[in-house]
C-alpha positions, 0 to 999 in steps of 0.5 A: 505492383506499385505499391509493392515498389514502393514498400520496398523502397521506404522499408529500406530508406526507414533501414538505412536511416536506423543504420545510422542512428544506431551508429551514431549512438554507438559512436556516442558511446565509445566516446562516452566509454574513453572518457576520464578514469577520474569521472568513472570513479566518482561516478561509482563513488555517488552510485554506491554512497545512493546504494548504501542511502536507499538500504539505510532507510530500508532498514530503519523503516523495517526496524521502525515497523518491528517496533511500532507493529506491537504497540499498536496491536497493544493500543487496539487490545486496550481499545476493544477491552475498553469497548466491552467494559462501556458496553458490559456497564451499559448494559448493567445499566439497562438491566437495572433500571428495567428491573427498577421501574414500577410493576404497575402500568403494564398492559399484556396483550394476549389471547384467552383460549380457555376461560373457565370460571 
């Protein structure tokens, strides 16, 4: 029975004492809100003015990346064909010089099945 006294109790200490913050705050507000016609403006002029910064660097970046997004498609075609071409070449080479090399030398290992003179 105790407890549930003093649950009751703290619960309405911890009420009134957000009751009086909350007034408090809106207090700070109202006076806040009666501050200067000239204050409200310049606070609207720096919003605005940041407003118009954050969209001119958003469309610059997206300018820049319509921009940039085909060249480096461009690069990275080059750079593959490049590739194939080393790669096509090496290959060239290894066939030529196993075409080239002597004939003579080479030991095949296989089995006889059927040896009839």
């Amino acid at each position: 029975m105790m407890s549930g006294y003093f649950y009751k109790a703290n619960s309405m200490m911890y009420r009134s004492r957000f009751k009086a913050y909350t007034a408090a705050m809106q207090n700070k507000l109202k006076e806040a809100n009666n501050s200067g016609v000239f204050a409200r403006i310049i606070a609207w002029i720096v919003l605005g003015m940041l407003l118009v910064v954050g969209i001119a660097v958003f469309v610059f970046m997206l300018l820049l990346s319509w921009l940039l997004i085909p060249i480096m498609i461009w690069r990275g075609k080059r750079r593959m064909a490049g590739f194939q071409n080393k790669a096509a070449q090496q290959q060239a080479e290894q066939q030529n010089a196993h075409q080239n090399q002597p004939q003579q030398g080479r030991v095949f290992d296989a089995e006889v099945i059927n040896k009839s003179d």
